[in-house]
Structure formats: structure tokens, C-alpha cells
C-alpha positions as CSV (number, residue, x, y, z in Angstrom):
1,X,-2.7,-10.4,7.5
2,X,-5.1,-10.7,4.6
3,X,-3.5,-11.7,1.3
4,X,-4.4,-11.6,-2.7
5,X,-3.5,-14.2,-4.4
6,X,-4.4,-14.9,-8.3
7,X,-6.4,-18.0,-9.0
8,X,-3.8,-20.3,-10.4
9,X,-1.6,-19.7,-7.1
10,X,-4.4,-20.5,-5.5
11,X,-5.2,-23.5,-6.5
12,X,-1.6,-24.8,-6.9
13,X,-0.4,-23.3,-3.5
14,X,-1.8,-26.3,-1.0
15,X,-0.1,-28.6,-3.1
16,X,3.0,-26.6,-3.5
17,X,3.1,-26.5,0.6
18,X,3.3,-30.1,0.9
19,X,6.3,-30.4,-0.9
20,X,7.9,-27.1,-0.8
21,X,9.4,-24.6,2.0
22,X,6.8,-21.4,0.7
23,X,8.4,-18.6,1.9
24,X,6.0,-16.2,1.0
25,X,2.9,-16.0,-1.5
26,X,0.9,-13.5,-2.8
27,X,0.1,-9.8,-2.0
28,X,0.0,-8.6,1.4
29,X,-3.1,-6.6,1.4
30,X,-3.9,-5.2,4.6
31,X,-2.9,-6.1,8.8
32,X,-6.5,-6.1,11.0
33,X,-5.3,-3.7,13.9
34,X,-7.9,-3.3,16.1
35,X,-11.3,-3.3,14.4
36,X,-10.0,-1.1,11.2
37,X,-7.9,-2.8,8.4
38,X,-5.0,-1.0,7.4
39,X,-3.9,-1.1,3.9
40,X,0.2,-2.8,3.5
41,X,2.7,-1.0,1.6
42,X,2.8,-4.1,-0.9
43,X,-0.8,-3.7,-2.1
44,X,-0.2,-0.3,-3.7
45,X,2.2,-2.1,-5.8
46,X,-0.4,-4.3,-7.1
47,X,-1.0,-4.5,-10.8
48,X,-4.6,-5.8,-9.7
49,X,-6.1,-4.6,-6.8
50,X,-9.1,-6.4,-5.8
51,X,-11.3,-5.0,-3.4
52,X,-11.5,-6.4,0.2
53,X,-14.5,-5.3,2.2
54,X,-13.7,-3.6,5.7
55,X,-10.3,-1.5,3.8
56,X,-11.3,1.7,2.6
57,X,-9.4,4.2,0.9
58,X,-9.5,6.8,-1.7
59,X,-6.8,7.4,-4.3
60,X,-5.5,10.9,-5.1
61,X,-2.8,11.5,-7.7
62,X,0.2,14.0,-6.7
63,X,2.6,15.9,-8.3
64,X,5.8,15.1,-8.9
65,X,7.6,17.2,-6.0
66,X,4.9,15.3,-3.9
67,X,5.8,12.0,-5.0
68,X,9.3,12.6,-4.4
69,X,8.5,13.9,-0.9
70,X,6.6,10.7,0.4
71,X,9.0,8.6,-1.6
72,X,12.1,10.3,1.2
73,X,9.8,9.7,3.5
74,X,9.3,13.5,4.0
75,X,6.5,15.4,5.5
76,X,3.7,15.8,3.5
77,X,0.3,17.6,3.7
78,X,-3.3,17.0,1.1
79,X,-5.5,19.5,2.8
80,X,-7.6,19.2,-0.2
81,X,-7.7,15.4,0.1
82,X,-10.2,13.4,1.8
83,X,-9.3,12.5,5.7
84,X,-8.5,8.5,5.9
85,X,-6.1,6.4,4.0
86,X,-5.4,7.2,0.7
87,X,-3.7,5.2,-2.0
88,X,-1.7,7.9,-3.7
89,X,-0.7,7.3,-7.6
90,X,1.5,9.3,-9.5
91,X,0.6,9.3,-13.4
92,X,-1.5,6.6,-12.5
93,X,1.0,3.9,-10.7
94,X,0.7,3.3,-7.3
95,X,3.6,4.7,-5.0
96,X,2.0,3.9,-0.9
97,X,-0.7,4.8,1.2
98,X,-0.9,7.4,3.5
99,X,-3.0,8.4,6.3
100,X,-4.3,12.0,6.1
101,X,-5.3,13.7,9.4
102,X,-5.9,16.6,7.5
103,X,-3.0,18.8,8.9
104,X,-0.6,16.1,8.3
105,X,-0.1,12.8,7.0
106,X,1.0,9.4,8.6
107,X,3.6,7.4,5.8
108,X,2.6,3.9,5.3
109,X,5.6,3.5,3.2
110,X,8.5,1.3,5.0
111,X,11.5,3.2,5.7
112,X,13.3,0.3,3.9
113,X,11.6,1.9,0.5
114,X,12.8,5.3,1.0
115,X,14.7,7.1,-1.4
116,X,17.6,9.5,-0.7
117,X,18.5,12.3,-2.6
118,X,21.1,14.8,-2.9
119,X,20.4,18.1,-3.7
């Protein structure tokens, strides 16, 4: 797993390490699977994201009814998006990443995130 820490934590984490139990630091970025990176559900979070070479995506914004669909974990289809991962942002904040095979999608997001609705 690749991380992204910020520069202080950085520098302070060794020497937090040697004196603390660190459960977990930083911003999961990506998981090598194979040869491709694939991006982690964390990273679209990210206030910051840096870029990592080897992870490639593209970001498309959705609508509403589309963020609410890949927030319940629902099908979802972008036949006008790019095929690949894509980060996708609604009114500019980052809600997952997706994989678009063009006819569908693969969710990134984990089912732990999911919303439920009533109607």
C-alpha cells in the first residue's frame, strides 16, 4: 500500500514509532495489484491529493441523482466518461473512484461507506 503523508508527520513519525503503538498514519493512496495501481477509497477523501506516478485517473463531476446512486452503492453507468478509473467529485468534493468499463462501472467505494435510503 502506498501512503501520503504531510511533511511534519513525516518527519515526526520514526520518532513517534519508537515510543508509540501507531496504529495507522497517513492517507492510503493506492494497493499495487498486479502491475496497475489501484486508487484506495481513502485518497478521494483527501483535501490534498498529490500525484503518484504509475496511478492514473481522470475526474468527472456527477449529478446529484448520480452521487446518490454510487453513494448506495447502486449501479451506475458514464458512457460519456473516459474508460479507466475515475475519481468522481460532486460540486467539487471527492465522493470514490470508480472503474468505468464503459457499459458499467466497478464501485471502489467500501460497502462499509454506503448509504441507505428510504424512499
Amino acid at each position: 500500500m502506498v501512503k501520503q503523508l504531510s511533511e511534519p508527520l513525516a518527519a515526526a513519525l520514526p520518532q513517534l514509532e519508537k515510543t508509540l503503538r501507531v496504529i495507522a498514519s497517513g492517507t492510503a493512496v493506492a494497493t499495487r495489484k498486479g502491475r496497475d495501481l489501484v486508487p484506495e477509497a481513502d485518497y478521494a477523501l483527501a483535501v490534498e491529493r498529490v500525484p503518484l506516478e504509475g496511478l492514473s485517473y481522470e475526474i468527472v463531476e456527477v449529478s446529484r441523482e448520480d452521487a446518490l446512486k454510487f453513494l448506495s452503492k447502486e449501479s451506475l453507468v458514464l458512457p460519456e466518461a473516459p474508460r479507466g478509473y475515475l475519481l468522481l467529485t460532486y460540486q467539487g468534493l471527492g465522493l470514490g473512484f470508480v472503474k468505468n468499463l464503459g457499459n458499467r462501472t466497478n464501485s471502489l467505494l467500501p460497502s462499509s461507506r454506503r448509504i441507505r435510503m428510504q424512499a
